[in-house]
N, C-alpha and C positions, 0 to 999 in steps of 0.2 A: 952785113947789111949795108954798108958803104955803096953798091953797086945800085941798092933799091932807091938809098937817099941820093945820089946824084942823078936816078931815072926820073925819081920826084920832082927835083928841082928842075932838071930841062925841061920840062911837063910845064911848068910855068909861065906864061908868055912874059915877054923881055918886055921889060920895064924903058922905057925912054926919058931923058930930060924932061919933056915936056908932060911925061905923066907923075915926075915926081916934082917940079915944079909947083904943079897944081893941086900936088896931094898936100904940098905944106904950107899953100894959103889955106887950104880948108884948119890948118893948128892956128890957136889962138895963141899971142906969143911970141917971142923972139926964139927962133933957130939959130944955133949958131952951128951950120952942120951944111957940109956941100954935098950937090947930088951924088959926088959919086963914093960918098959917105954914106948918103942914105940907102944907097942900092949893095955898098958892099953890106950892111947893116941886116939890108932886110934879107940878105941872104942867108947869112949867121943867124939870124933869127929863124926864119924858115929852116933849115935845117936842125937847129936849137930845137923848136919845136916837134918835126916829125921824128927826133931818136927821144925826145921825152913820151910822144902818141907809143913810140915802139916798143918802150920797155914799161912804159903802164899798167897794164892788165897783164900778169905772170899767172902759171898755175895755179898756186894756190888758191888764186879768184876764183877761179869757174872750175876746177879737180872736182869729181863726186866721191866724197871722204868716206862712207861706208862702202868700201871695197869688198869683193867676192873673192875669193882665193885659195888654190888647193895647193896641198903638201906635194913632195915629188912621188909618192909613194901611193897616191888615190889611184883607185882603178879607172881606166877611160870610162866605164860604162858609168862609174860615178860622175866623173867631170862631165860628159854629154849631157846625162841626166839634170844636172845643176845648172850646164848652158841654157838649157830648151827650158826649162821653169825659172830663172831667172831673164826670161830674154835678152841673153848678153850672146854675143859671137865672139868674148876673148875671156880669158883670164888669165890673174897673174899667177905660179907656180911660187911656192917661197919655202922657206926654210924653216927651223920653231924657232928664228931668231925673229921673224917678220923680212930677214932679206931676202930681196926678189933671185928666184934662180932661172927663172925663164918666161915665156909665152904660152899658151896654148891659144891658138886661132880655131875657127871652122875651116881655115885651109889648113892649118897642120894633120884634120883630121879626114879632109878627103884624101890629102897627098900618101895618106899611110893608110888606105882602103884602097890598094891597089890601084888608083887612079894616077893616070898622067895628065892629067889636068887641075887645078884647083877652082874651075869654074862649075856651080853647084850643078848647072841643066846640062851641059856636059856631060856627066859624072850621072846621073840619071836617066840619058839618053844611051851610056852604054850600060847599064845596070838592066834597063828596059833591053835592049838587043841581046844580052846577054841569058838574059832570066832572071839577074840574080843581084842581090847587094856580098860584092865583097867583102864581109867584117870580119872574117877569122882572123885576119891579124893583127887587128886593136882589141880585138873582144877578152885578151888575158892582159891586156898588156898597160902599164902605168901612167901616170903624167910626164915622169921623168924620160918617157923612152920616145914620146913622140911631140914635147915641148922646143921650141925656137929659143934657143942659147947662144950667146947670151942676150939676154933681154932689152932692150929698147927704150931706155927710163931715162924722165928729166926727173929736176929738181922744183924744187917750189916755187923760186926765185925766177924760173925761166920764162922768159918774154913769148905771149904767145903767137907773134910773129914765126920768133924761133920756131918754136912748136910745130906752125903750120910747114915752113918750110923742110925739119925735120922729116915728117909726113910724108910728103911730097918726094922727098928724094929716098926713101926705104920703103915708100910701097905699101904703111901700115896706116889702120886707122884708129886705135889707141896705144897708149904710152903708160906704164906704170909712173907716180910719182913718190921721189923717195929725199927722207930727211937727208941732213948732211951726217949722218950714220949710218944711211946708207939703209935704212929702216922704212918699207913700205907706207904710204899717209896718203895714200888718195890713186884715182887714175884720171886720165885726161883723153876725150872721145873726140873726134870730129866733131860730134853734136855741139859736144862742149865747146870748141874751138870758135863755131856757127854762135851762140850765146856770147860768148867774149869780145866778139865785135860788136854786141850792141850794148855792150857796158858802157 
């Protein structure tokens, strides 16, 4: 994050003598502090301040702690089943330990319907030209066989700065959240992410 706090800080307009002059007649008081004290100062502090904004709000603030989640061993038609009545698009895959083993998206589930696309209208536009929805090949088949491994999880303690930038560079729009045992405790959504900035 070094690269965001120094975008920060240029983002700043430069401070001059004469505006820090007049910022410390406005102190009631003796200063014993020269301008170019006060501008190294207020820089440290500016900075000071946006890595304390950055690591503030961590998952565990805003994670939705009753999590949905299937075995590796459920059938798709299960797991689909429990997407579309839970309106969720992901879940976590785990273990009977609660460790996470994987993902299951709604793109892991076009991409293994025969589709070469993961875009839903897509995927519907050739189904419609076709005649048909290709399901024979998920329709026997488990969580474990057409799950995203390995999985994609922070911790509790993670800044959700991090988080977003995570996001961002993997292409995903939730994250399992897991203790320091490595034991499932929450997931962390986009939505969520959108909520955490206005903490």
């Amino acid at each position: 994050m070094k690269n965001n706090l120094d975008y920060m800080e240029s983002a700043l307009p430069k401070i001059s003598e004469e505006d820090i002059y007049e910022a410390m007649k406005t102190i009631s008081g003796y200063l014993d502090i020269t301008p170019d004290d006060f501008a190294l100062l207020y820089r440290a502090a500016f900075r000071h301040a946006i890595e304390r904004i950055r690591t503030a709000v961590q998952a565990k603030d805003i994670m939705t702690r009753t999590v949905i989640s299937v075995g590796p061993n459920t059938p798709l038609a299960q797991v689909a089943s429990l997407m579309g009545k839970k309106h969720i698009s992901g879940i976590p895959v785990t273990n009977e330990n609660d460790e996470v083993l994987g993902m299951i998206s709604e793109k892991d589930f076009l991409r293994n319907m025969g589709s070469q696309t993961s875009n839903f209208m897509e995927v519907v536009a050739a189904c419609l030209g076709k005649g048909g929805w290709d399901a024979i090949s998920v329709r026997k088949s488990l969580a474990k066989d057409i799950m995203t491994t390995p999985a994609i999880t922070v911790k509790g303690n993670t800044p959700i700065l991090e988080i977003s930038r995570l996001f961002h560079e993997k292409g995903i729009n939730r994250a399992p959240v897991i203790s320091e045992e490595n034991k499932l405790i929450g997931i962390v959504s986009r939505a969520d992410l959108v909520k955490g900035y206005t903490i």
